[in-house]
C-alpha positions in Angstrom: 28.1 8.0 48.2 25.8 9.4 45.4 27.6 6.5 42.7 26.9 4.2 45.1 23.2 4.9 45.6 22.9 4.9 41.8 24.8 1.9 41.7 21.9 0.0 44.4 19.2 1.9 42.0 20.4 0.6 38.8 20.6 -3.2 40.7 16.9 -2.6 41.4 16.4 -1.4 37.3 17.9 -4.9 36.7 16.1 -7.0 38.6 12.3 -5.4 37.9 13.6 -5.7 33.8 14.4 -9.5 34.9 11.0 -10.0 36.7 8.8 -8.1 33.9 10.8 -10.6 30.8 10.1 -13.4 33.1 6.7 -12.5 33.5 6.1 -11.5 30.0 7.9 -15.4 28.9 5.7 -16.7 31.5 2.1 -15.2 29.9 3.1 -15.6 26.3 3.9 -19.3 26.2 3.2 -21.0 29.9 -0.3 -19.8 29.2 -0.3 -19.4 25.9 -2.1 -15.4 26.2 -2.0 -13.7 22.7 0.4 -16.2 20.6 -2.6 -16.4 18.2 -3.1 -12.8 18.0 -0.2 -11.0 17.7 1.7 -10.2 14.5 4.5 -11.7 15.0 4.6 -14.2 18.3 8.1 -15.7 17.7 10.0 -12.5 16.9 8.5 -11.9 20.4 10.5 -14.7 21.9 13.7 -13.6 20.0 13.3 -10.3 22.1 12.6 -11.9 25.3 16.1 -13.6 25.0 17.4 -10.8 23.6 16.0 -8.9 26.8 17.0 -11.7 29.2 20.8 -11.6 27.3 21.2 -7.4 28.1 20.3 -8.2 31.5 23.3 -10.6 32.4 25.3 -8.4 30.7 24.0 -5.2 32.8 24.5 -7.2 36.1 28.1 -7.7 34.4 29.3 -4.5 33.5 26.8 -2.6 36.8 29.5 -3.3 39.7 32.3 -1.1 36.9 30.6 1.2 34.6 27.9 2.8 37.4 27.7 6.2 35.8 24.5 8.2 34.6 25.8 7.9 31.6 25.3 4.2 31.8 22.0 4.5 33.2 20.9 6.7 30.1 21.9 3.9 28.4 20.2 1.6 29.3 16.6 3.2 29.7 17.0 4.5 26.3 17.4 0.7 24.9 14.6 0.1 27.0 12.2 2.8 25.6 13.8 0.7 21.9 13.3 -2.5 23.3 9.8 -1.6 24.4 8.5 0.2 21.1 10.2 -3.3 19.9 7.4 -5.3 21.8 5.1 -3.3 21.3 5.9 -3.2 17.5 5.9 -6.9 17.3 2.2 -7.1 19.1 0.2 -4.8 17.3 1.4 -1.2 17.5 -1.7 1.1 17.9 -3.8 -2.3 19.7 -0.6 -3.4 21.5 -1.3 -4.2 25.0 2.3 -3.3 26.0 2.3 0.8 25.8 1.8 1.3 29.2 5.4 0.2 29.6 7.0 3.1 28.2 5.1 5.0 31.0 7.3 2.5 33.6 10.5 3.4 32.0 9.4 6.9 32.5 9.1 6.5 35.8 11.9 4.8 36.8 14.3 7.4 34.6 12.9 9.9 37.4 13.7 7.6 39.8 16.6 6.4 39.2 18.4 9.8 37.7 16.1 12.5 38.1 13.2 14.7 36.9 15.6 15.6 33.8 15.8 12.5 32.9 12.1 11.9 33.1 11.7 13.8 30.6 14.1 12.8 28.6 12.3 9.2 28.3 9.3 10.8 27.9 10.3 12.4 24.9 12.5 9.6 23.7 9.4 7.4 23.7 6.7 9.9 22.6 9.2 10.4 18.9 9.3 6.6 18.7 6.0 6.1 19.7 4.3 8.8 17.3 6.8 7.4 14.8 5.3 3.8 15.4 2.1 4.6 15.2 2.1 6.9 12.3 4.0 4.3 10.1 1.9 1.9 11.2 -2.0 3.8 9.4 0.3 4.7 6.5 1.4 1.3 6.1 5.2 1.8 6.0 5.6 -0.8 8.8 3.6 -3.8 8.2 1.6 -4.7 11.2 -2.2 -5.1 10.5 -4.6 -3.4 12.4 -8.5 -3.1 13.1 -9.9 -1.3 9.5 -12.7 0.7 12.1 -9.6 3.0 13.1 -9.5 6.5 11.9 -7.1 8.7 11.2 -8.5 10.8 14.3 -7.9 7.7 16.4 -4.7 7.4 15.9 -4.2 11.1 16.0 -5.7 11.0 19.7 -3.8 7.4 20.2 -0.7 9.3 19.7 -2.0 12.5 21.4 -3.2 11.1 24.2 0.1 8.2 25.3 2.7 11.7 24.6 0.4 13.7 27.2 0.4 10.5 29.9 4.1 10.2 29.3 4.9 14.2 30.0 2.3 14.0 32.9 4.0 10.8 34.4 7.4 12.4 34.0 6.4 15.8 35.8 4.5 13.9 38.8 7.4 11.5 38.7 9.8 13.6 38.7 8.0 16.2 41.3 7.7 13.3 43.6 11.4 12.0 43.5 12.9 15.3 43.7 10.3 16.1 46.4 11.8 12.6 48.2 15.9 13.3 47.5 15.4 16.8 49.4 13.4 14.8 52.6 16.7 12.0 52.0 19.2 14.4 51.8 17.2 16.3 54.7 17.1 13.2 56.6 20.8 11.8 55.7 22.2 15.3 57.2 19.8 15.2 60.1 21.1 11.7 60.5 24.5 12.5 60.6 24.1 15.7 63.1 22.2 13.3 65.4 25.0 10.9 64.7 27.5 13.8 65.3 26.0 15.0 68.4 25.2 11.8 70.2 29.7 11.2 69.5 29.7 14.4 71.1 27.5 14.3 73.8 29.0 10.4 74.4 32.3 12.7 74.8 31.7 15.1 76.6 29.7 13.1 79.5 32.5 10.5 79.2 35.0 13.3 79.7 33.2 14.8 82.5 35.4 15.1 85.8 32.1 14.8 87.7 30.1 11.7 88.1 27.0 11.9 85.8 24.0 9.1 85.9 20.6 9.5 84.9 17.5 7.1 86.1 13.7 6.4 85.8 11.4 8.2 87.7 11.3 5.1 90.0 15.6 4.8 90.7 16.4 2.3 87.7 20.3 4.0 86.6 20.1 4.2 82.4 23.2 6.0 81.8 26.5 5.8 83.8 29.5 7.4 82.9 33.3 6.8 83.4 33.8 9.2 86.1 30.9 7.9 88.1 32.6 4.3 87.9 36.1 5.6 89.0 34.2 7.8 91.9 32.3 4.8 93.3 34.1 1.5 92.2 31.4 0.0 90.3 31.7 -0.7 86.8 28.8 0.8 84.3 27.9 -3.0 83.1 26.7 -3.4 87.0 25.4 0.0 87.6 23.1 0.0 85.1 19.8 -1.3 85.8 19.3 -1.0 89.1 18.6 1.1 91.8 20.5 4.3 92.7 20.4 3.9 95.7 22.0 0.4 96.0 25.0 2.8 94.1 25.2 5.9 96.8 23.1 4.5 99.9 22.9 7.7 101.2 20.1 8.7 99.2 16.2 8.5 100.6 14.3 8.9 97.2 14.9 10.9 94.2 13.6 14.5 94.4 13.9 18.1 92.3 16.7 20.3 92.7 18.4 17.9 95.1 21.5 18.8 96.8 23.0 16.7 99.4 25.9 15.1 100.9 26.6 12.2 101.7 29.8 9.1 102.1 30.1 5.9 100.0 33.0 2.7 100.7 34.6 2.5 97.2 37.3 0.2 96.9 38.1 -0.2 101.1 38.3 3.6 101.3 35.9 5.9 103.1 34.7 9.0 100.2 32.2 11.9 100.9 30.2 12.6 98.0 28.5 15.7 97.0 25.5 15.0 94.6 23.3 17.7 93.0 20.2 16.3 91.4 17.6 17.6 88.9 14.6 16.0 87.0 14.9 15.5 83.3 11.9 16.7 81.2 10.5 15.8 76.9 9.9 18.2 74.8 5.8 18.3 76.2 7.5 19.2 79.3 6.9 16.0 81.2 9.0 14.2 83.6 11.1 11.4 82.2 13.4 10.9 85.3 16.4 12.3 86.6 19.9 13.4 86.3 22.7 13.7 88.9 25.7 15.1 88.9 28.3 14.1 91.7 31.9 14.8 93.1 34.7 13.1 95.1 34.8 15.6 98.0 37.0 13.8 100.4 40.4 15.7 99.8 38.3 19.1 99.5 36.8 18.2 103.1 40.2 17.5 104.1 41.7 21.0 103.3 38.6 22.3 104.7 39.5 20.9 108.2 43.1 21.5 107.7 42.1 25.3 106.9 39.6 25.1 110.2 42.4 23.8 112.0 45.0 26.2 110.8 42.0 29.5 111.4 41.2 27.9 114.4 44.9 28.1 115.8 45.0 31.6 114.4 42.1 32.3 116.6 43.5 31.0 119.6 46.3 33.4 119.3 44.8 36.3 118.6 42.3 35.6 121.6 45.3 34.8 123.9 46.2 38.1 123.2 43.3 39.6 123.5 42.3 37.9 127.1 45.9 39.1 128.2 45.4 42.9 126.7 41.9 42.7 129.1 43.1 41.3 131.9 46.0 43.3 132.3 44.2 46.7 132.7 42.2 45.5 135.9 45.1 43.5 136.9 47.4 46.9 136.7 44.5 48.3 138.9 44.8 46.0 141.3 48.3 45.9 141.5 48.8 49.8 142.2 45.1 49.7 145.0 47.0 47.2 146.8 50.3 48.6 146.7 49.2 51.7 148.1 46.7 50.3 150.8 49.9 48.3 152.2 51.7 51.2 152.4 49.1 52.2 155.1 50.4 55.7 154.9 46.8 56.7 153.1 43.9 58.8 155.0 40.9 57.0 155.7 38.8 58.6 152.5 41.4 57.7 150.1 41.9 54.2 151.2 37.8 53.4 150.9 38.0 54.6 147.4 41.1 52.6 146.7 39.1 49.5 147.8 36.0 50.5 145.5 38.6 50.6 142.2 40.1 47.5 143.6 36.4 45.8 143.5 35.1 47.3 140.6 38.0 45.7 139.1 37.8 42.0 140.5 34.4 43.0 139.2 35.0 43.1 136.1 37.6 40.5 135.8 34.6 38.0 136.4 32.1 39.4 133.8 35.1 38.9 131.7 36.1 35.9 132.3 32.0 34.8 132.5 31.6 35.5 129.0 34.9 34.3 127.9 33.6 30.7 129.1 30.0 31.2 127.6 31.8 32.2 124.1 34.3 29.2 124.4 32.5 26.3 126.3 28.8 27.1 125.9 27.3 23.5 126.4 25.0 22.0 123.8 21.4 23.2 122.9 18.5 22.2 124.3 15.2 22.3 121.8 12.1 22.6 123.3 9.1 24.0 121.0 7.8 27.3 122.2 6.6 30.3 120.3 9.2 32.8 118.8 7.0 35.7 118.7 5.8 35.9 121.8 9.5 35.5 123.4 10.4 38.7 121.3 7.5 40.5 122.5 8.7 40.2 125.7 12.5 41.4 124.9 10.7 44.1 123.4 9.2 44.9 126.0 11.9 44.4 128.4 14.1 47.5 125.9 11.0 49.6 126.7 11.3 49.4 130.4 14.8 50.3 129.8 13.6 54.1 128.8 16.1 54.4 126.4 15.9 58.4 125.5 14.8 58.7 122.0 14.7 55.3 120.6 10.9 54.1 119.6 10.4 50.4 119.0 8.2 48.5 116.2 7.0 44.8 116.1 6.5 43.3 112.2 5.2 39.7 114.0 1.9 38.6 115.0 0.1 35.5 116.0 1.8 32.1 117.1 4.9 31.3 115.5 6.3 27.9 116.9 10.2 26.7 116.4 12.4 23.8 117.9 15.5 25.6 119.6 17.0 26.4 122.9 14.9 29.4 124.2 17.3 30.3 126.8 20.1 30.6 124.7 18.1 32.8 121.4 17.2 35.0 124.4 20.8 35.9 125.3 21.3 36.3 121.2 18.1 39.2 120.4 19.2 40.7 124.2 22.6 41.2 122.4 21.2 42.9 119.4 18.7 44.6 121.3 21.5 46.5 123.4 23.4 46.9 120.7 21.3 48.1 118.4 20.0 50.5 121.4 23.6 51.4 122.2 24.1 52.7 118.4 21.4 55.5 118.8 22.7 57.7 121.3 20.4 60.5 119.8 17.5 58.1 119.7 16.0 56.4 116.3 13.8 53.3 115.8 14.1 49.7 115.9 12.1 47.4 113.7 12.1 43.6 115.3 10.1 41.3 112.9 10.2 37.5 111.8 9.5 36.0 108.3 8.1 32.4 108.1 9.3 30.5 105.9 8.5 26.4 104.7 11.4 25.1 106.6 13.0 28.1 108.1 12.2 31.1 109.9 13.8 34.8 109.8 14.4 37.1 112.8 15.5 40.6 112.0 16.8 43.5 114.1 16.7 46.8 112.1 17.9 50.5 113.6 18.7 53.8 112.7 21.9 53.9 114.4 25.3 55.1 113.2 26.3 51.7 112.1 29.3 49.7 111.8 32.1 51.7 109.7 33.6 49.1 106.3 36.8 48.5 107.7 34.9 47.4 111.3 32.9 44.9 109.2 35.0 41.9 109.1 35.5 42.0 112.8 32.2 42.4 113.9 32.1 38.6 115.9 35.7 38.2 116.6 35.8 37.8 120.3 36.9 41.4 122.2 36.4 43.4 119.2 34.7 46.5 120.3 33.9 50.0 119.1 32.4 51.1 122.6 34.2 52.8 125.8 32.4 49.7 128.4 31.7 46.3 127.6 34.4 43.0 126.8 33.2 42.6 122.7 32.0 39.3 123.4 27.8 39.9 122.6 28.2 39.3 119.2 30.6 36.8 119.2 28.4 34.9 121.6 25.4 35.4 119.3 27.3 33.9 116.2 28.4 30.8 118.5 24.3 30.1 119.6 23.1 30.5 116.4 26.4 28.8 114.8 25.2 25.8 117.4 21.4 25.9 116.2 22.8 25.2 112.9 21.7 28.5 111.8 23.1 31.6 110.2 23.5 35.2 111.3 24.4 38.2 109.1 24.2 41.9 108.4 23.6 44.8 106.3 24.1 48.6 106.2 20.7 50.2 105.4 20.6 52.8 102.8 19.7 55.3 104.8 21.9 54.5 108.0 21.9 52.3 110.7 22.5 48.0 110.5 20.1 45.1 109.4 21.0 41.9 111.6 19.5 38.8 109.9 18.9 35.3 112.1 18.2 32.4 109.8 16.8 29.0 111.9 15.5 26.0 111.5 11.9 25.7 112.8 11.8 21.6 113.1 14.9 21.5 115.2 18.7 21.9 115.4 20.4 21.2 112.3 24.1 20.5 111.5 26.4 23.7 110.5 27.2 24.0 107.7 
């Protein structure tokens, strides 16, 4: 690399030498300037083709010599040929001295600051020299008898202090420019290098990646995004996203959606994550998306749905058989007994009460069996939150529940799109069961928390809380801790707010008792996710 830059610097030597002797053959005899005042005016054309002869024989020997040493070379017959010219046009009155400052300049250039000097000092002994010889008349070239001896002193004085000046800002300046070029050549090549690997790594990329304008126009396109959606980079780029994955409305910040493309006669869901793309100012030059085949995934996830689901049903079956078979067994032995009609009067009117209170609560279990497993579809209405909490609240009041005080954190209008009937059956759950918790009495905190899309409802006691091993079965269907009751509140609760598209979970507070969490949507029901 470095031979062949000197190489390319010595080829630009050449061809300035060729322009300045063409120049200089040009002047002398095309316009016939100073051919009646110079010395010696056809030694001058002898060194013109001498000149123009070295420099075919440069270009010649350039492309396989190439070395410094060669360069040396030549600017040191140069600085000769030049004290040569200017020799043969008047020494001390020549009009050619200024050339040895060029040769100066171009040994910094073309080696380096070294070199500069060099020159300068290889010219400044054969200038002095020149000169010298020249007022004591050991070369003879005439010159004007008005010129001292302090002239020539300051002639001399002043051509070696322009040459060492010229090759120190020469040489500052080109040492100055190989840092920046070697600066820039490595910066080059680590932008080089990083683009390769950048070019890799978003090639190699499982995920889809493309990036676009600020108005939808796709600039970048890589391989997985063609194998994802069928379409080959060549036609992707250019135009619209959304001509490319139709599901998408408009571009927008920390975007994550989901959506399903036709690639290739096949049917794929795509999941797409979206962010905007900023310049070094900070601002915004587009977008960038990142997107995933999720078509098998959302198989296994029905599969595994499907597989839970049957698991379910097992373990419900069992559990509907385990509480119907108590009040059955109940039955069984009342009517067995009041058959027998051997029974005083008193003992078979109590038999009959069991053998109610036990159809009894066959049908409040089977009731809430059905709301758990067919529970219809929500109807949204608007109507205000708050005020439909107020009144459970006030409805766990009436219930003069020993001990337990009760604490709204919501005020003023708050309105949301849901089913009203069915969120009151989900805080009347909590609301008993949170009651049902504080046996000794304790407090519990209903609030809400408005959000920009969403809203919050919270049930907070002081109870005894729900044990770690209890946790993971707190909405399975007939999972219960208490003596009464079938274990399907909260497992109804999960299924409404499951239906509203919504979330439910809790917490154990740090210093006892449960935090129940409702998340909802406050512009209608949303799809579960």
């Amino acid at each position: 690399m470095a031979k062949d830059a000197l190489i390319n610097r010595l080829k630009t030597l050449t061809a300035f030498r060729a322009l300045f002797v063409t120049v200089l053959l040009g002047t002398f005899f095309v316009f016939d300037i100073g051919y009646s005042i110079f010395p010696y005016p056809h030694q001058v054309l002898y060194l013109i083709i001498f000149l123009y002869a070295l420099t075919i024989a440069y270009s010649l020997m350039l492309l396989r010599i190439g070395t410094p040493v060669f360069a040396y070379a030549q600017l040191s017959i140069d600085v000769l040929s030049a004290i040569a010219l200017i020799f043969l046009t008047g020494g001390i009155e020549s009009w050619f001295s200024s050339i040895l400052l060029l040769i100066v300049i171009a040994a910094a250039i073309i080696l380096n600051k070294r070199a500069g000097y060099i020159m300068a000092t290889l010219s400044s002994v054969f200038y002095g020299s020149l000169v010298d010889f020249q007022y004591y008349g050991l070369l003879p070239i005439p010159f004007n008898p008005m010129l001292t001896e302090r002239d020539f002193l300051y002639n001399i004085f002043s051509h070696i202090f322009a040459l060492y000046l010229t090759a120190y800002l020469t040489g500052y300046l080109s040492s100055r420019l190989e840092r920046v070029t070697n600066r820039l050549e490595k910066k080059a090549t680590d932008l080089r290098d990083l683009a390769l690997f950048n070019k890799d790594v978003i090639e190699g990329m499982p995920s889809g990646l493309f990036t676009a304008e600020p108005g939808g126009k796709v600039l970048l396109f890589n391989r997985a995004a063609e194998t994802i959606t069928g379409i080959e980079r060549a036609a992707a780029l250019g135009r619209n996203i959304s001509g490319i994955l139709p599901f998408i409305d408009r571009l927008e910040e920390a975007q994550r959606i989901e959506g399903a493309v036709v690639s290739q006669g096949k049917n794929k869901v795509i999941g797409l994550t979206v962010s905007k793309m900023h310049d070094a100012s900070g601002m915004s030059t587009g977008f960038i998306g990142i997107f995933n085949d999720l078509t098998e995934l959302k198989k296994m996830q029905e599969e595994i749905k499907q597989k839970e689901r049957l698991a379910d049903i097992g373990e419900l079956s069992a559990n509907i058989a385990h509480e119907i078979r108590n009040p059955l067994a109940s039955l069984k032995g009342s009517i067995e007994m009041l058959r027998e009609d051997t029974l005083p009067a008193g003992h078979k009117e109590k038999l009959m009460e069991i053998a109610l209170a036990e159809m009894n609560r066959l049908n409040i279990i089977i009731t809430d069996f059905l709301s758990y497993s067919r529970p219809g579809a929500p109807e949204p209405v608007v109507f205000d939150l708050n005020q439909m909490l107020d009144e459970a609240v006030g409805m766990f009041e009436q219930m003069e529940a020993q001990g337990v005080s009760f604490e709204r954190k919501f005020s003023g209008r708050l309105e949301i799109k849901a089913d009203p009937q069915r969120l009151q059956q989900v805080f009347w759950n909590l609301g008993i069961n949170a009651i049902e918790a504080m046996p000794d009495g304790g407090s519990l905190t209903i609030g809400t928390t408005n959000g920009r899309e969403t809203v919050e409802v919270s049930f907070e006691d002081t109870g005894t809380g729900i044990s770690p091993e209890n946790a993971k079965k707190v909405f399975y269907p007939f999972f219960t801790t208490k003596n009464k009751g079938t274990g399907l509140g909260l497992s109804i609760a999960y299924r409404i707010i499951e239906d509203h598209g919504g979330k439910i979970t809790f917490q154990r507070r740090s210093g006892g008792g449960m935090k129940f969490k409702i998340l909802l949507y406050k512009d209608g029901i949303k799809e579960a996710t």
